[in-house]
Structure formats: C-alpha cells, structure tokens
C-alpha positions as CSV (number, residue, x, y, z in Angstrom):
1,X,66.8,86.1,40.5
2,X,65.5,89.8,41.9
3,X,67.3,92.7,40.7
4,X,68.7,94.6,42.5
5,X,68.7,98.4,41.6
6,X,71.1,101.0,42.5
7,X,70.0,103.7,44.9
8,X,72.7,106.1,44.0
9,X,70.5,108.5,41.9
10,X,67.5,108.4,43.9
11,X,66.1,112.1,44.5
12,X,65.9,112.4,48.2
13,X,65.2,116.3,49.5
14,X,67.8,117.2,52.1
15,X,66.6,117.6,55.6
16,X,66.2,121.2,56.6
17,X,65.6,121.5,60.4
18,X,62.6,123.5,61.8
19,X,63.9,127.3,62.0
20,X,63.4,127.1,65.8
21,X,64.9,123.6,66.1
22,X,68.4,123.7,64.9
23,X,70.0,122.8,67.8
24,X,71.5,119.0,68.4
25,X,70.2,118.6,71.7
26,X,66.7,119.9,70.9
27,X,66.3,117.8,67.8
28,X,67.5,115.2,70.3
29,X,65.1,115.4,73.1
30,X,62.3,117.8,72.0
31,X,61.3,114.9,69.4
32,X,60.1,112.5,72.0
33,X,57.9,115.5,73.3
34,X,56.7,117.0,70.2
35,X,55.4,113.9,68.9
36,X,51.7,113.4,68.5
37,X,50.0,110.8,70.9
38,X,49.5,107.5,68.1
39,X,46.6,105.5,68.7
40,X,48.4,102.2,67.3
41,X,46.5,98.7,67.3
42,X,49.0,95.6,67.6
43,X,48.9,92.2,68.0
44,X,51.3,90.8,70.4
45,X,53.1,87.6,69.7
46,X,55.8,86.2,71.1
47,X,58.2,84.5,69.1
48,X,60.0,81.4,70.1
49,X,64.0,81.3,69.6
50,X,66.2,78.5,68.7
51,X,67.6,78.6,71.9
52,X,64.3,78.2,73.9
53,X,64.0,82.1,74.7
54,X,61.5,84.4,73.4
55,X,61.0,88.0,71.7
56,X,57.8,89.6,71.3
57,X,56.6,90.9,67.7
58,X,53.9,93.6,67.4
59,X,52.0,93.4,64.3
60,X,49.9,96.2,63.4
61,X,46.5,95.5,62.4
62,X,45.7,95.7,58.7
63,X,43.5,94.3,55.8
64,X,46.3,94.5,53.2
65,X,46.8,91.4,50.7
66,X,48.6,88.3,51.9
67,X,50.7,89.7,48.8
68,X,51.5,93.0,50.5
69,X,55.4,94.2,51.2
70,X,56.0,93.5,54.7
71,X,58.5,96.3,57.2
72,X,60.1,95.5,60.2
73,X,61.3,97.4,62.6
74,X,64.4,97.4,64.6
75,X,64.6,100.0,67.5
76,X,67.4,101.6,69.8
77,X,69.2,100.8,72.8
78,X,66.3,100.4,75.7
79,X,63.2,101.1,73.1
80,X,60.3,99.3,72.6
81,X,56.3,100.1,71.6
82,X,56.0,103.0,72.7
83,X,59.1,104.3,71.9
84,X,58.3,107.9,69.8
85,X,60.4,107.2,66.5
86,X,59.0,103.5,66.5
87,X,55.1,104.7,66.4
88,X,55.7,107.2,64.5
89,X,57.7,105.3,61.5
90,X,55.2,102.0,62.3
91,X,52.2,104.1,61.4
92,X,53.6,106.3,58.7
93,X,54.4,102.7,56.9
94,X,51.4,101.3,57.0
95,X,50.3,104.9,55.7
96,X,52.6,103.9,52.9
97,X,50.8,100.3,52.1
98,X,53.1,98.1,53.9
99,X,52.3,95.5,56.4
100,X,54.3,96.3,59.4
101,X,55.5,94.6,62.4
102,X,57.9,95.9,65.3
103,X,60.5,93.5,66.9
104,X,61.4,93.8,70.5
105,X,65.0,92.7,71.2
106,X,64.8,90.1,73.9
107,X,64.0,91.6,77.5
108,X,62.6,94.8,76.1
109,X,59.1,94.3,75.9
110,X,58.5,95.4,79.7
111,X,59.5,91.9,81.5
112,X,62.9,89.7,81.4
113,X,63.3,87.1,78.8
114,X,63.9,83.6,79.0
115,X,67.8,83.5,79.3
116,X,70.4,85.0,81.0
117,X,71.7,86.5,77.7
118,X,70.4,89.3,76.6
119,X,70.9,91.7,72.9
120,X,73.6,93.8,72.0
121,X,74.5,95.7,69.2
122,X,75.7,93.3,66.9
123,X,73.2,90.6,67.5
124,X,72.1,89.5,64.3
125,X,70.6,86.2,65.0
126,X,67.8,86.9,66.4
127,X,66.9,89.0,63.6
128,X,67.9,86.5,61.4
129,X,65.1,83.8,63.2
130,X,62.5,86.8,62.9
131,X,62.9,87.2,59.4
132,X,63.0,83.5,58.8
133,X,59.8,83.6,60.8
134,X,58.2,85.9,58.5
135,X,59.1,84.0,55.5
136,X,57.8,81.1,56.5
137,X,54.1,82.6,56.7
138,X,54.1,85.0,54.1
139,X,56.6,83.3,51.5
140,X,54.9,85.7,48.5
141,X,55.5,88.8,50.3
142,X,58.2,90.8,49.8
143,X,60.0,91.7,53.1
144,X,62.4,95.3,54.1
145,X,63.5,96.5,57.1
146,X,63.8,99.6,59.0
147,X,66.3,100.3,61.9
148,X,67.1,102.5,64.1
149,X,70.3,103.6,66.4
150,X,71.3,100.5,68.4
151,X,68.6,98.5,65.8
152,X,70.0,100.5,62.8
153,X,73.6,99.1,63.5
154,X,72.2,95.5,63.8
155,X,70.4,95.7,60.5
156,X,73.4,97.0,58.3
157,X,75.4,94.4,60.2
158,X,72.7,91.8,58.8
159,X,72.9,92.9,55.3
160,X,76.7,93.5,55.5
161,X,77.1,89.5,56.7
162,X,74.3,88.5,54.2
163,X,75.6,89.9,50.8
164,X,73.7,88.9,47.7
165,X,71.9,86.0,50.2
166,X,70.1,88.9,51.9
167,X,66.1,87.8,51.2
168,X,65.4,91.9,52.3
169,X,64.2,94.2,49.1
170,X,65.8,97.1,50.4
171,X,66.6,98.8,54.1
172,X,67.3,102.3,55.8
173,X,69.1,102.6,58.7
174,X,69.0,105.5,60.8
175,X,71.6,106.8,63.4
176,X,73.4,104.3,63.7
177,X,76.4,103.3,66.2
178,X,78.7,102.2,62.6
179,X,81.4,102.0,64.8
180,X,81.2,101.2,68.5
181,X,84.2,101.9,70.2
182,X,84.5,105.9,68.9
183,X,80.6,106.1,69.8
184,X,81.2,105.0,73.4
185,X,84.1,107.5,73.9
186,X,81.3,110.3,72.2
187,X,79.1,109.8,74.4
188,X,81.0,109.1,77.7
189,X,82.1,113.7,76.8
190,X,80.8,116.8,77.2
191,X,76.9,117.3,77.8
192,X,76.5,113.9,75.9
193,X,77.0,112.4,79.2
194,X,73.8,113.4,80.2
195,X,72.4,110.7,77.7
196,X,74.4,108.2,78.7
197,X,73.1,108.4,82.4
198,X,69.6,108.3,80.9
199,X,70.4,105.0,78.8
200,X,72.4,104.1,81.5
201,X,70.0,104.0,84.1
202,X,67.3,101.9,81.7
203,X,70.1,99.8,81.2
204,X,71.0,99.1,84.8
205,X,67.4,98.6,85.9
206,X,66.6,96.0,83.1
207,X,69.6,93.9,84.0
208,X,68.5,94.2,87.7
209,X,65.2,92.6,87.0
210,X,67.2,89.9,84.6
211,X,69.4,88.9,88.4
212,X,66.4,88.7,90.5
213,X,64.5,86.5,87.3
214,X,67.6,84.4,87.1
215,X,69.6,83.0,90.1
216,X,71.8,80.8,88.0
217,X,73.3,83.8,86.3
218,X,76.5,82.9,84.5
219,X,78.5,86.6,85.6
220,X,79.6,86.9,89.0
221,X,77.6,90.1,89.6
222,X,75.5,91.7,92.3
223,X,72.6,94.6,91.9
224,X,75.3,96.8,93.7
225,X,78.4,96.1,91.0
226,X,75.9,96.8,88.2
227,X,74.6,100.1,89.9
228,X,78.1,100.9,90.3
229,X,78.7,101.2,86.7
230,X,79.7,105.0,85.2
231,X,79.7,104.7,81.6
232,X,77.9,102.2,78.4
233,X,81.6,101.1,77.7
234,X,82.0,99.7,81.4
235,X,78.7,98.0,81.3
236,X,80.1,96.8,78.4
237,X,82.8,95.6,79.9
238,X,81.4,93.9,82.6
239,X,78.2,92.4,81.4
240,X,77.4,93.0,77.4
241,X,81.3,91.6,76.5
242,X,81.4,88.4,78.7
243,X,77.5,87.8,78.7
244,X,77.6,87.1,75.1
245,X,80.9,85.4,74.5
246,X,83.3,88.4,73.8
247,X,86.5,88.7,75.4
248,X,86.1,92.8,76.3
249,X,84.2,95.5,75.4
250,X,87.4,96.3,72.8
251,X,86.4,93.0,71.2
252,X,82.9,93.8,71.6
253,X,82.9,96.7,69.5
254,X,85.4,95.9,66.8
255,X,83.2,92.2,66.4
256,X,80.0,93.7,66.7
257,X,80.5,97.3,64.6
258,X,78.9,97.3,61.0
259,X,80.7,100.3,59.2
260,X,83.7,96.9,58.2
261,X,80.8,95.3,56.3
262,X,79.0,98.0,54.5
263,X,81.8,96.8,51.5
264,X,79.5,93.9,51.4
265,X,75.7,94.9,51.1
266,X,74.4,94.0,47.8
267,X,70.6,95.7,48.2
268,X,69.6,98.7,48.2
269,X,70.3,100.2,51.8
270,X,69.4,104.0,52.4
271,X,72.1,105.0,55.6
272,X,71.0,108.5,57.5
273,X,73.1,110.2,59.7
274,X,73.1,113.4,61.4
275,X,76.7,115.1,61.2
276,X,75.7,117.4,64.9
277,X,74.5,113.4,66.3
278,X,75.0,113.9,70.1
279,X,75.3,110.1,70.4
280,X,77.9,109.4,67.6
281,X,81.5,110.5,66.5
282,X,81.8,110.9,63.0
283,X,83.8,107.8,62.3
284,X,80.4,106.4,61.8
285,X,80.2,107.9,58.4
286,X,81.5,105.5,56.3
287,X,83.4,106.9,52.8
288,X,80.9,107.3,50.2
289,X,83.3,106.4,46.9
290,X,84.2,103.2,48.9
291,X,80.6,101.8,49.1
292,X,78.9,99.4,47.0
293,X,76.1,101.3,44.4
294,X,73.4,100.1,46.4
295,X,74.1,102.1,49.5
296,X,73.1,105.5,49.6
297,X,74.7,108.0,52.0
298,X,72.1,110.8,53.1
299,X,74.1,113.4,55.3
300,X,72.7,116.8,57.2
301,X,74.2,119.1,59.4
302,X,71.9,119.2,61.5
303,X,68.9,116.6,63.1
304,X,70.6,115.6,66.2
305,X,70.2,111.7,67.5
306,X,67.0,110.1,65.3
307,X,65.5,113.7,65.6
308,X,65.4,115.3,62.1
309,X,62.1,117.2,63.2
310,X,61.4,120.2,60.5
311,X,58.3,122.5,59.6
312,X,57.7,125.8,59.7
313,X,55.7,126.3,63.4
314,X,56.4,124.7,66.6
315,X,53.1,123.7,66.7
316,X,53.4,121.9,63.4
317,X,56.7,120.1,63.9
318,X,57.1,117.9,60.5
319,X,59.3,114.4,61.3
320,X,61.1,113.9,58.3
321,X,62.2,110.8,58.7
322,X,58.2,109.6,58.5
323,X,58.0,110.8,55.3
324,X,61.4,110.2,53.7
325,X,61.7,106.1,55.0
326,X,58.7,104.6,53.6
327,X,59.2,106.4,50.4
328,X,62.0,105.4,49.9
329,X,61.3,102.0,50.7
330,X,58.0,101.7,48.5
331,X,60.1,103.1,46.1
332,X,62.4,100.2,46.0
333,X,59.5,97.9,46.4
334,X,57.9,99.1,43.1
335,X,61.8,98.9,41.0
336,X,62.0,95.7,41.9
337,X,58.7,94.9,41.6
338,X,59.4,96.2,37.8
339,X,62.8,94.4,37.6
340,X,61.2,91.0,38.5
341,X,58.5,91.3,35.6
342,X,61.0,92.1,33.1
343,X,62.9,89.2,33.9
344,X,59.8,86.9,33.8
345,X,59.3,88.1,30.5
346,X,62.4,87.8,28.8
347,X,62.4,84.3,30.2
348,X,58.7,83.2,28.8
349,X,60.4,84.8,25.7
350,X,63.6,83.0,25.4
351,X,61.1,79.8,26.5
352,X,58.7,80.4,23.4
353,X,61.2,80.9,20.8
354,X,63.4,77.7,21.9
355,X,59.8,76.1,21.8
C-alpha cells in the first residue's frame, strides 16, 4: 500500500507578482505574450476511446528510464499544444525529470473528433481511459497529473470521485472553475466579459466545424442558433447541458463542479488560486480547516487567471507556476518514493523474524 504523505507543511514561497505586473488583467493576458517561443518535440498519438472516438496525446520526447515518474497534463477551456501555460509547464517538467505527456480533450487538437459529443468540465472519463492507458504501458512508473482552469476542475473532480482508489502520486490544480455556476455569472460581468467573447468565439467556431463534420447531430441546432449565443452559461444551456446528458446548465454545473468533492481526495493535491482571478468568483476557494490533510490551499492576491508571472524586469518575466508545480510534484514523488521503501522493509522484517 503507497503512503500517502500530507502536504500541509510543505514550504512553498508565496507568489509575489512582477512589480510592473500587478494588475489582474495583465497577469491575465500579458502571460500569453511574454512567454518565450518553446521549441517542444512531441509525439502525436491518438488514443482510441471506449466509445469509438478518439483524443490525441502529445508525448514529449525523452531518454528517461521506463522507471521514470510520468505528468500529464490537463489544459483549459479551448487549449491545446500550443497553448502558452501548457508548453511552458510541459518543458519545465521534463526539466524536472519527469516523462511528460499532454492530453487534448476530444475536438481540441485542431480537427473535430469522432462523436457528436464533445468535453466539458466535469468529464472525468476520458481522463480516466488516458490514465488507464498509461498504466497499462508503463505499469512501474509512477503517474501525477497537472491541470489547469477548465482541465484543473476535471482533475480535482477525478481525485475527489476516486478517493483512496486514485492510482495518481500527487496532483496540482491550477485556476480552477471549483464551482461552475458562480464562475459563469463572474465572467458574464464587468470587463470579464471581454474573456468570455474570446472563449466564446473559440467555442462557437469549434462546435461549427463539429455540425458540418456531423449531419446526424443529436441537438436541433443550426450554425446561426450557435452564433447567436451571448454568454458560456447559454452555450451551456443549449449545447454543453443536453449534449452530454444534463438536464440544464443549473444541473450542469452543480453535477459537474469539483469544490463538493474536495472532502474526498485522499493524495496529496496542491490547489492554486489567484484571489484578483478575472475568470472566477471566489466561491471557488474551498475552506481550508474543512479539507482533507493532503490538500494544500496556496492563495495570492494577486496572479490574475493561470498568470502568476513575477521577476524583477519586464524583460525577464519569471512564471512561477513553472517553477513551483514540478517541485512540488517531484517532491511528492521522492516522499513516497521514501514511504514505499520503508514499508518494504518493515515487511522483509516482519517476514524474516516469523521465518
């Protein structure tokens, strides 16, 4: 049986936003800009499904062991490859010693998938297959997972459902939509709207291509209903709810929201949320003295929407999150890396003295 430790006393620095970079809507956008240009070499594969559709994986190239801790990562609403957060936090694992792969919810690898169902945000079964997948071929190797926003809500979902069955080490979830229903209202407000027409508008054109790829669509819609469309809760309402068996978006969220299960995650799972988050009302933020011991809580003022970009010049912006996530993760890995052989040796102990 693997230990599992708690994470309750593990020193993480706060994050401390650039002097120059304080603002929520700069952390926000300005990250996607500032970010270096990766050169990141993958290996596509897509995965079949239980239900005959497909995801694709992107495996980054290494020569670690067959033996080596494995990361996946989870990303937003609309994100895929080259998504800035996901190369970033894909290279700065593998910087770590991880093997690290990427999973593409279905549809958002650049072409429609298979079905006329698509992800949402508490679709934990296709994560489920992906990690079963990953067992299968590397049954040594021990296995975390990294999500973020949209992907950070499915993942603490996952190990909220899972419990002490959870075969993940550890996890860190990063801006997550904990609670759906308060996020959509945050976001429909104020200048936040102006995100919600960008998601929006990915959202609309990917479910465009899915009609066109699928004339026996189960949802009596047309390109012009789903254009029509003002806000994420009435694309919800129209398409996310009924397309994947919910009866609203009101049952939507409350099924599909993670913050109910946090109660019930029994690894270590690192939760980072941004208090000035653009994206989310603070009814995400979960009470502390209510969690298990293996959730840790890391809160900041500032760091806007899966910003948290620090350093001194604006020249040298410093992403935090790349250095605090795999860190914390290959910490975990090496406690219960330590855990396991001091188990194994109390047992060949207990076995040589009843021999």
């Amino acid at each position: 049986m693997q230990s599992r430790p708690s994470t309750k006393t593990l020193p993480i620095s706060p994050f401390k936003p650039a002097w120059w970079l304080k603002n929520a809507h700069l952390q926000t956008i300005l990250a996607k800009y500032l970010a270096p240009k990766r050169a990141l070499h993958t290996i596509d594969e897509m995965l079949e499904l239980p239900d005959g559709d497909e995801l694709q994986l992107n495996w980054l190239q290494s020569n670690a062991a067959a033996q080596a801790p494995i990361a996946l990562v989870l990303h937003g609403l609309e994100g895929n490859l080259k998504s800035h957060y996901v190369r970033g936090m894909l290279q700065a694992l593998q910087q770590q010693g991880f093997r690290v792969l990427l999973m593409h919810f279905r549809g958002c690898h650049g072409a429609p998938n298979k079905t006329p169902r698509a992800y949402h945000s508490g679709d934990t079964e296709d994560l489920a297959a992906v990690i079963a997948q990953v067992q299968q071929r590397y049954p040594n190797a021990p296995l975390c997972a990294v999500g973020f926003s949209l992907g950070g809500n499915v993942l603490a979902k996952y190990c909220g459902e899972t419990g002490a069955h959870n075969p993940l080490f550890a996890a860190a979830v990063v801006s997550a939509p904990l609670m759906l229903a308060a996020c959509a209202r945050k976001i429909n407000q104020g200048f936040s709207k102006v995100y919600q027409n960008y998601l929006l508008g990915r959202l609309k054109r990917s479910m465009t291509r899915k009609l066109q790829a699928h004339r026996d669509f189960p949802l009596p819609l047309t390109p012009e209903k789903i254009q029509a469309t003002r806000s994420i809760r009435e694309f919800d309402e129209i398409l996310t709810a009924p397309l994947h068996g919910f009866r609203d978006a009101d049952d939507y969220y409350r099924r599909a929201s993670a913050k109910p299960l946090l109660a019930k995650v029994q690894i270590p799972l690192l939760l980072i949320h941004a208090f000035d988050d653009p994206f989310l009302d603070d009814e995400v933020v979960p009470d502390a003295q209510q969690l298990p011991p293996q959730v840790q809580l890391l809160l900041s003022q500032h760091g806007g929407h899966v910003g948290f970009v620090a350093g001194g010049a604006p020249w040298r912006p410093v992403y935090w999150l790349d250095k605090v996530v795999p860190a914390y993760l290959w910490q975990q890995h090496t406690s219960s890396q330590t855990a396991q052989q001091s188990l194994d040796a109390n047992d060949t102990i207990q076995e040589s003295a009843v021999c």
